[in-house]
FIDREN-440875 format. One record per residue: residue number from 0; x negated, y negated, z of N, C-alpha, C, O in turn. Coordinates in steps of 0.001 Angstrom, whole numbers, plus 500000, padded with zeros to 6 digits. Each point is the difference from the previous one (the first is absolute). Layout:
<atom resi="NUM" n_c1="X" n_c2="Y" n_c3="Z" ca_c1="X" ca_c2="Y" ca_c3="Z" c_c1="X" c_c2="Y" c_c3="Z" o_c1="X" o_c2="Y" o_c3="Z"/>
...
***
This chain:
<atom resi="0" n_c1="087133" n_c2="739590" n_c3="405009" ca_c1="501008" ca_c2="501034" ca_c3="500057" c_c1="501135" c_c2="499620" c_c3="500946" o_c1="501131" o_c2="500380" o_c3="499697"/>
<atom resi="1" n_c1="498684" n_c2="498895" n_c3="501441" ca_c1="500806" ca_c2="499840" ca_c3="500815" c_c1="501382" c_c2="498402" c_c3="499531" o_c1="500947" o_c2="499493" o_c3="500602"/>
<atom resi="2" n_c1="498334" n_c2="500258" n_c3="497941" ca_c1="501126" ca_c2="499118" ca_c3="499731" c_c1="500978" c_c2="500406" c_c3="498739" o_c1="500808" o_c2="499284" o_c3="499408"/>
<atom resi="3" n_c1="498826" n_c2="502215" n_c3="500355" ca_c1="500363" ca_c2="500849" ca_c3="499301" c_c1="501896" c_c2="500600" c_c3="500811" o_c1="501219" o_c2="500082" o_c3="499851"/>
<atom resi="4" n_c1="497353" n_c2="500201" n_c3="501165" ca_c1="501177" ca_c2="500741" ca_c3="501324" c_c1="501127" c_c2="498918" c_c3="500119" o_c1="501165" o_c2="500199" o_c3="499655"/>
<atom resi="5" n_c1="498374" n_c2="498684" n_c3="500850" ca_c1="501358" ca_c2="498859" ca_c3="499728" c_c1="500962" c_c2="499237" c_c3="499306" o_c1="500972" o_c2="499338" o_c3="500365"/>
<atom resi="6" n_c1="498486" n_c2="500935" n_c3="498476" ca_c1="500821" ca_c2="499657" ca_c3="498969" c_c1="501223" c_c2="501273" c_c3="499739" o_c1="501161" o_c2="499861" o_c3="499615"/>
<atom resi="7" n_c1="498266" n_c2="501107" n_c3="500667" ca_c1="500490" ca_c2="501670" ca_c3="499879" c_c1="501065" c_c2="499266" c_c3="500956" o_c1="500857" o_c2="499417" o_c3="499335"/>
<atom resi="8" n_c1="499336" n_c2="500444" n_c3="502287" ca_c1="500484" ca_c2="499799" ca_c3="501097" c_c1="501249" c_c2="499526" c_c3="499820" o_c1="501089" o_c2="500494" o_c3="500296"/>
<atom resi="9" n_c1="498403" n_c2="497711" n_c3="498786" ca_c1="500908" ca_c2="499292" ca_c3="499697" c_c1="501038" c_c2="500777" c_c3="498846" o_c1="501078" o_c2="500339" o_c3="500488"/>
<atom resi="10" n_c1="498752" n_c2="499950" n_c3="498201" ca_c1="500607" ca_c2="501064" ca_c3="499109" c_c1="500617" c_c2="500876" c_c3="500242" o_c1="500729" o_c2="500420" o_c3="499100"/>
<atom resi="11" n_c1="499276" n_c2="500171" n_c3="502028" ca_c1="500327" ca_c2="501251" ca_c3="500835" c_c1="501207" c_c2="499081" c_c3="500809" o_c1="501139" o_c2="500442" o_c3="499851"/>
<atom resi="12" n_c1="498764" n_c2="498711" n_c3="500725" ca_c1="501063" ca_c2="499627" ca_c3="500887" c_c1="500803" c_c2="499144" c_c3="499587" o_c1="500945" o_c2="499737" o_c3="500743"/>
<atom resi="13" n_c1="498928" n_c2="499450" n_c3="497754" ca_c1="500753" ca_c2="499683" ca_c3="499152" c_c1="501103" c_c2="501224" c_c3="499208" o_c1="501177" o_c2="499890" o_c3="499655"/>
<atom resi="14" n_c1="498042" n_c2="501053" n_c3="500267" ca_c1="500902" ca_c2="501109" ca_c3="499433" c_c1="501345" c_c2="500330" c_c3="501037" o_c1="501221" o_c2="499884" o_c3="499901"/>
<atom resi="15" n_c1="498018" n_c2="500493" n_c3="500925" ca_c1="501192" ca_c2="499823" ca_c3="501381" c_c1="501169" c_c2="499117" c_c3="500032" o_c1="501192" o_c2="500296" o_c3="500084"/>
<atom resi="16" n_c1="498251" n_c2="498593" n_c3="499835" ca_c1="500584" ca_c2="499131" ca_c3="500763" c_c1="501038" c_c2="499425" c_c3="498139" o_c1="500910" o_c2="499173" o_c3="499959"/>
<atom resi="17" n_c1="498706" n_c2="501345" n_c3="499226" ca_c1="501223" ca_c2="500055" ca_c3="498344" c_c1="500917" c_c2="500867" c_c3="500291" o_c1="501060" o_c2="499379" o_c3="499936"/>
<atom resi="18" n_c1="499254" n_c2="502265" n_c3="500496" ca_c1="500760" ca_c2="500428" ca_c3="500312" c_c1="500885" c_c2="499555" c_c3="500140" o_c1="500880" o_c2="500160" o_c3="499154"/>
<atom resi="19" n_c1="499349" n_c2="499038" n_c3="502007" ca_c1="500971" ca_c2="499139" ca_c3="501299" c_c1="500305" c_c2="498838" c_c3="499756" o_c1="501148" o_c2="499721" o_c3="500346"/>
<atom resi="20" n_c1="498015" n_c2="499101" n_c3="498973" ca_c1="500144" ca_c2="498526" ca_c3="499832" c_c1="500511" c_c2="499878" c_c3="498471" o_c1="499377" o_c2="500347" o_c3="498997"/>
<atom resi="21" n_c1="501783" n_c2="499132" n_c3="501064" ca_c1="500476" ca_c2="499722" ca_c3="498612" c_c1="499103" c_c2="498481" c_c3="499846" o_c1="499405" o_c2="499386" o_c3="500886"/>
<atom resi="22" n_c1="500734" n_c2="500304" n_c3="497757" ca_c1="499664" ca_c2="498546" ca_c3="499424" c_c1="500558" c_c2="499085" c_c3="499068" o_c1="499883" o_c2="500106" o_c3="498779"/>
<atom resi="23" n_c1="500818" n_c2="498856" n_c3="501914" ca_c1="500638" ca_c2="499088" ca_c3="499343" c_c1="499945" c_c2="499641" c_c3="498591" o_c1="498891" o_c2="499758" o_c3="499524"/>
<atom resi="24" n_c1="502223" n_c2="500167" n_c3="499683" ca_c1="499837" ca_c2="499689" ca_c3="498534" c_c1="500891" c_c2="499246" c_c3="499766" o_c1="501111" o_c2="500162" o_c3="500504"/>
<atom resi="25" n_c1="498554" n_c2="498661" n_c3="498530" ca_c1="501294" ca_c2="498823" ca_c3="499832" c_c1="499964" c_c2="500538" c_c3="498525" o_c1="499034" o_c2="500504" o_c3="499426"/>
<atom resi="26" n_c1="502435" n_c2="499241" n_c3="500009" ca_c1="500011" ca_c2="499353" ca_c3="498618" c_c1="500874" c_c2="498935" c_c3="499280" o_c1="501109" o_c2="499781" o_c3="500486"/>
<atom resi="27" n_c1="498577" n_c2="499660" n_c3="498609" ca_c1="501030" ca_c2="499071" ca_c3="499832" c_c1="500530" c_c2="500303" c_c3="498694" o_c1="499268" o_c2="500386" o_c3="499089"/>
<atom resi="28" n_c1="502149" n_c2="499432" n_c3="500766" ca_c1="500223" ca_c2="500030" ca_c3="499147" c_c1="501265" c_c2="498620" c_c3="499341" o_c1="500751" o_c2="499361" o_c3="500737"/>
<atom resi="29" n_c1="499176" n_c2="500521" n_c3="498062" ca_c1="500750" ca_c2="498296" ca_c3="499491" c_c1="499799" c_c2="499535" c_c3="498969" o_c1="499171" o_c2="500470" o_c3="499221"/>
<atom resi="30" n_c1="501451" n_c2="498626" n_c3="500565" ca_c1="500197" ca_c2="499316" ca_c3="498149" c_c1="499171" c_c2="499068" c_c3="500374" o_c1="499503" o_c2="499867" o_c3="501118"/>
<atom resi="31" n_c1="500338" n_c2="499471" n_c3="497936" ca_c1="499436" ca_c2="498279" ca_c3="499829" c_c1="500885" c_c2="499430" c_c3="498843" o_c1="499889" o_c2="500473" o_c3="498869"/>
<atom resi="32" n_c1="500852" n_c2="498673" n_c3="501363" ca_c1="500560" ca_c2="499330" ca_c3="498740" c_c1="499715" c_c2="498595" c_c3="500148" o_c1="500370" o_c2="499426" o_c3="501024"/>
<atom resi="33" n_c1="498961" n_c2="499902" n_c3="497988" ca_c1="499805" ca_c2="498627" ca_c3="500249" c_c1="499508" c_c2="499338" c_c3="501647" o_c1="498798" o_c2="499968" o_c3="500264"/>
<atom resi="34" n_c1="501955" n_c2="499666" n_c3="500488" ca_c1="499203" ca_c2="499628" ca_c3="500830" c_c1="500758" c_c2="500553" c_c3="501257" o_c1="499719" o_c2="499649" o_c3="501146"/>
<atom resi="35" n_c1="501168" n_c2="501157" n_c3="498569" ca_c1="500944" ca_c2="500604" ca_c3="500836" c_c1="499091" c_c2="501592" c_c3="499827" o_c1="499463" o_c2="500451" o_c3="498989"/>
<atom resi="36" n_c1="500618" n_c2="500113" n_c3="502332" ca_c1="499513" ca_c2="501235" ca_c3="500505" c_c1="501221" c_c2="500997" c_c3="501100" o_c1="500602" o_c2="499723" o_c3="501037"/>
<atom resi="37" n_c1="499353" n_c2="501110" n_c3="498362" ca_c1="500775" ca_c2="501134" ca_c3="501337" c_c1="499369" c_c2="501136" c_c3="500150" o_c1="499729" o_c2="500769" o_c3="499078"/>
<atom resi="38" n_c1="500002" n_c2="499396" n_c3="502109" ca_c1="499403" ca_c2="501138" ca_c3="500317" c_c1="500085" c_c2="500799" c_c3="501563" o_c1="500270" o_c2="499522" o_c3="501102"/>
<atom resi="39" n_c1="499414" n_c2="501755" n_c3="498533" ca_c1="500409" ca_c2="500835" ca_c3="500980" c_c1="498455" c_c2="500308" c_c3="500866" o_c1="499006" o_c2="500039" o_c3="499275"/>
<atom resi="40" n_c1="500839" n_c2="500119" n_c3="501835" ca_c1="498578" ca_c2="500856" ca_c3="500426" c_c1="500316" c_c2="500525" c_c3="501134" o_c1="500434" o_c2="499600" o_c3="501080"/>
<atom resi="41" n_c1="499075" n_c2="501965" n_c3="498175" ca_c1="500159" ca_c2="501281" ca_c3="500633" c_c1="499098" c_c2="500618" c_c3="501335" o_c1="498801" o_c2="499914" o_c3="499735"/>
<atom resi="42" n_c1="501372" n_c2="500510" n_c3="501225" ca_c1="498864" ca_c2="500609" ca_c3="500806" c_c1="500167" c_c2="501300" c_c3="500191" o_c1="501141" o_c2="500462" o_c3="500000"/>
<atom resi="43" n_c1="497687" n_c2="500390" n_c3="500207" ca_c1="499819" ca_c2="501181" ca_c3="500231" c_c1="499392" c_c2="500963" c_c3="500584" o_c1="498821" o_c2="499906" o_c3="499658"/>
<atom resi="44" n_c1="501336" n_c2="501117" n_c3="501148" ca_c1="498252" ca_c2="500383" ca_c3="500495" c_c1="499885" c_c2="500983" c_c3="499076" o_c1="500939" o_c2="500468" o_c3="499356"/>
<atom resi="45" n_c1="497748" n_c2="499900" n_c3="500556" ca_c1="499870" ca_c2="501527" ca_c3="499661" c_c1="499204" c_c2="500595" c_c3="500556" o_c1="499613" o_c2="499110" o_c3="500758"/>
<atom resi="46" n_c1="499504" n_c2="502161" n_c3="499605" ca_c1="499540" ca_c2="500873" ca_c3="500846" c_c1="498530" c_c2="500125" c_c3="498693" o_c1="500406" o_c2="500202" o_c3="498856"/>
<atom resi="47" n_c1="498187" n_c2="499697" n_c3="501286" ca_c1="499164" ca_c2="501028" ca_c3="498595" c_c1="500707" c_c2="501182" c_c3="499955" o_c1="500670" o_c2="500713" o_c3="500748"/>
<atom resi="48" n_c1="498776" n_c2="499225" n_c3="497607" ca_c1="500592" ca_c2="501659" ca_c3="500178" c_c1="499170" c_c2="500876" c_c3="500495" o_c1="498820" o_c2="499686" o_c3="499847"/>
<atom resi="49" n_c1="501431" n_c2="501582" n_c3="500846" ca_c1="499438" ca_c2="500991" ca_c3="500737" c_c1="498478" c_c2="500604" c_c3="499391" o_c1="498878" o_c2="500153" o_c3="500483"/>
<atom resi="50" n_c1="501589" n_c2="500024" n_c3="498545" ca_c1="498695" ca_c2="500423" ca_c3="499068" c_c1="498680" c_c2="498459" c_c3="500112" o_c1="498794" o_c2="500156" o_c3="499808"/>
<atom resi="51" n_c1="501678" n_c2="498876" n_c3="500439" ca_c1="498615" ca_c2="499367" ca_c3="499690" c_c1="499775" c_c2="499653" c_c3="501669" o_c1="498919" o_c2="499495" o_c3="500301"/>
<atom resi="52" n_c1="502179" n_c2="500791" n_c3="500894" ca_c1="499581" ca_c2="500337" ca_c3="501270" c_c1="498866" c_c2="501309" c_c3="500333" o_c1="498996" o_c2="499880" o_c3="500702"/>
<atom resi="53" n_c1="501299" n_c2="500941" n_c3="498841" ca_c1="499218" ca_c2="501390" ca_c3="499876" c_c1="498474" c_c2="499622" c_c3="499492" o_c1="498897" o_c2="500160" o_c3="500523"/>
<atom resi="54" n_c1="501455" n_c2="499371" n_c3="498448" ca_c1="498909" ca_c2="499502" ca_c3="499670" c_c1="498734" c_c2="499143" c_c3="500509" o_c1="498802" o_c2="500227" o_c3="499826"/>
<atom resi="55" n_c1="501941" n_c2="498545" n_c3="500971" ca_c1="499339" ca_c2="499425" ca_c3="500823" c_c1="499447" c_c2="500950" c_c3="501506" o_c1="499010" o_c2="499691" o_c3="500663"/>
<atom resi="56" n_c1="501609" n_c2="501105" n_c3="499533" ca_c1="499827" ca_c2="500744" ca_c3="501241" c_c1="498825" c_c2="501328" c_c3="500036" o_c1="499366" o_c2="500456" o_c3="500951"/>
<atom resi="57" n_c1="500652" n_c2="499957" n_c3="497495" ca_c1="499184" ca_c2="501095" ca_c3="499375" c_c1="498234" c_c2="498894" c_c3="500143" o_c1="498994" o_c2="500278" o_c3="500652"/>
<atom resi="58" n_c1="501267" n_c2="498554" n_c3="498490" ca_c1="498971" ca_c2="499003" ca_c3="499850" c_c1="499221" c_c2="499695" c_c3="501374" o_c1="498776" o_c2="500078" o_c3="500104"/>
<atom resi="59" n_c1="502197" n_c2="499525" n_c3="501054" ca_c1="499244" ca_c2="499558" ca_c3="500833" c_c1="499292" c_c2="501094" c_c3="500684" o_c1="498819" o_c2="499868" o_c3="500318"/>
<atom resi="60" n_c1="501727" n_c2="501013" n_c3="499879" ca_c1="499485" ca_c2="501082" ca_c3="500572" c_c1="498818" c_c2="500430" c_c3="499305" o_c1="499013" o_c2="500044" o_c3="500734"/>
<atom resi="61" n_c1="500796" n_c2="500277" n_c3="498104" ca_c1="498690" ca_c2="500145" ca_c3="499406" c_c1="498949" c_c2="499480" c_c3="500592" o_c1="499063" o_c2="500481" o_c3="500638"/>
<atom resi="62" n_c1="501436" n_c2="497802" n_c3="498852" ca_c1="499075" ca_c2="499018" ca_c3="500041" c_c1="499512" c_c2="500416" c_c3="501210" o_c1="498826" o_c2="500296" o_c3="499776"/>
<atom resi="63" n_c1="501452" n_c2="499919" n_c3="501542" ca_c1="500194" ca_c2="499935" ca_c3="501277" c_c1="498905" c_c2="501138" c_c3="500364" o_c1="499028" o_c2="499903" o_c3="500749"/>
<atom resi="64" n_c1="501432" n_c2="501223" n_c3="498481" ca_c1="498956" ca_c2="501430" ca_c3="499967" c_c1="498414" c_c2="499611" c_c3="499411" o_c1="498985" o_c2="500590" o_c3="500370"/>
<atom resi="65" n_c1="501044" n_c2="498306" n_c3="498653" ca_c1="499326" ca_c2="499774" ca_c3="499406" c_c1="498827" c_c2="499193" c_c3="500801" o_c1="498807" o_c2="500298" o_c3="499947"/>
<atom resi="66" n_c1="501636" n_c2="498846" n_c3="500651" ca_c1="499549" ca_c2="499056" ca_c3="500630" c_c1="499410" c_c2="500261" c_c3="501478" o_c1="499098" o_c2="499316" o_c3="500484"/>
<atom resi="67" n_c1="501390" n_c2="501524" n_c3="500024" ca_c1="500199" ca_c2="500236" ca_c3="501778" c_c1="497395" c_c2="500242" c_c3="500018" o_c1="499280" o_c2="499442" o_c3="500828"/>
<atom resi="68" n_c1="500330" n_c2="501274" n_c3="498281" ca_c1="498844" ca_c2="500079" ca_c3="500015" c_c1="499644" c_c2="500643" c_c3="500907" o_c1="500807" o_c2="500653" o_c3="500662"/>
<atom resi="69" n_c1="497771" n_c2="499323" n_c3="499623" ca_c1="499737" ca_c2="500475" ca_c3="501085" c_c1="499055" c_c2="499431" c_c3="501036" o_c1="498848" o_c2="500013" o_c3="499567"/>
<atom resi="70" n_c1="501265" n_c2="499417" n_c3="501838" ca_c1="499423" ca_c2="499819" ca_c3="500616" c_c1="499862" c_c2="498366" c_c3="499761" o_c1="499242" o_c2="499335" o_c3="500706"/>
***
């Protein structure tokens, strides 16, 4: 039970910690013609979206209720 509780812990403070931390995204974009190439590459952050933060935060906490046992 108590590795129940920690996994909960970790899930729980990942949810947190999505709120606040955006995450890097590249893309590229470009032709190929013969052996000649042009291309552009883009960067970006983005934030999860809120709903699958909630989610993670609803999860760990369970897990967490779930796990804590007794004694």
């Amino acid at each position: 039970m108590k590795m129940l509780f920690g996994v909960g812990l970790v899930v729980l403070i990942l949810g947190i910690v999505s709120f606040f931390v955006p995450y890097p995204q590249k893309e590229n974009h470009g032709i190929k013609v013969g052996d000649a190439s042009i291309g552009v590459q883009t960067e970006h952050s983005e934030k999860v979206p809120v709903v699958v933060s909630a989610i993670l935060l609803l999860g760990g906490a369970g897990m967490m209720i779930a796990g804590r046992g007794r004694g």
